[in-house]
N, C-alpha and C positions, 0 to 999 in steps of 0.2 A: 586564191590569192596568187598573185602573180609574182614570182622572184625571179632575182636577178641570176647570171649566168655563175657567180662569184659566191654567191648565196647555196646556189643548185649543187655547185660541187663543195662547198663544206658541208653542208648536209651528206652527200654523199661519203663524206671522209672518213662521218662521225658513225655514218653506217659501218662503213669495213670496218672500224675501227671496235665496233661493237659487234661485229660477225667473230670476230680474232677472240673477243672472250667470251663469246659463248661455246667456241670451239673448243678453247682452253678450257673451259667449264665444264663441257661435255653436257651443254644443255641443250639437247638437240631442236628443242621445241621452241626455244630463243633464235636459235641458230637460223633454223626454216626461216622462223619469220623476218629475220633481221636480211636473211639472204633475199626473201621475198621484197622486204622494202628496198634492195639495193639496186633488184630486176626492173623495178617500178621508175625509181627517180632515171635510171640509166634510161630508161625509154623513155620520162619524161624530156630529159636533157636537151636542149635544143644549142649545139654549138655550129650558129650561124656564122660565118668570117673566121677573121683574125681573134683571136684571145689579146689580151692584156701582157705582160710578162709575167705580172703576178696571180695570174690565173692559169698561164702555161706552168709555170712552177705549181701550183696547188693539183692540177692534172698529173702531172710525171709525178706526185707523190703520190696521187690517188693510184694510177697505175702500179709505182711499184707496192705501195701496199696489198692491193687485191692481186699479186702476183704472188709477194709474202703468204697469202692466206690460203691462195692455191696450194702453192710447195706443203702447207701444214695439213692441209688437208689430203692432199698425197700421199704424203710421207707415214699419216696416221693409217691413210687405210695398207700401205703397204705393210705396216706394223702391223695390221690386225691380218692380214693374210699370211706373212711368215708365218706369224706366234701360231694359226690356223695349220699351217702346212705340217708346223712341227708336232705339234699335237696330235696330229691325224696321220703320225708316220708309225709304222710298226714296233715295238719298243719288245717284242721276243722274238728271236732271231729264227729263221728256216733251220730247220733241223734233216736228219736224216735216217732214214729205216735201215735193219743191216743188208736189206741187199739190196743198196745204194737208191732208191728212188728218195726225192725231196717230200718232206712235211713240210707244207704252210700252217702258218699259224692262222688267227683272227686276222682281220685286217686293217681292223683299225688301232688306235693306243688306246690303250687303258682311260685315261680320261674321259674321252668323247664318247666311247661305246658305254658307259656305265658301271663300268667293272675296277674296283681300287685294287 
């Protein structure tokens, strides 16, 4: 079925639009696929010419919306690398013998290595 250029990008909308809560959801499996349909219509797409104005406005929202989703999806994995980084920092401190050489402890934190 053949649809129109106006058509192509509200489908497309409804996609990011639906990428944004499955990310929110944490449903990864939603997520893939809703990302997969959004890879698909975008190669579908065929914007031959000039747009409409009401079709260049439907664009710059699609744009900034799938920029929105990016930044979320950024922002999430930088979350999950801090929270990573801190966890897997040393949580007892270097100590020292009496005739001055350093003790290292474990190396990792207590969390991650298995130890409470």
């Amino acid at each position: 079925m053949t649809q129109t250029i106006h058509e192509q990008l509200k489908t497309l909308h409804e996609v990011i639009l639906e990428e944004r809560e499955c990310a929110k959801a944490l449903d990864i499996v939603a997520l893939q696929e809703a990302t997969q349909r959004k890879d698909t219509l975008i190669a579908q797409l065929e914007l031959e010419g000039t747009l409409s104005p009401e079709d260049r406005q439907l664009a710059d929202t699609i744009r900034f919306e799938n920029r929105r989703n990016a930044y979320l999806l950024w922002s999430a994995l930088n979350w999950i690398r801090e929270s990573m980084e801190f966890f897997g920092r040393k949580t007892v401190p270097d100590s020292y013998t009496p005739a001055g050489s350093m003790v290292t402890r474990g190396a990792g934190g207590r969390l991650l290595s298995g130890r409470v």
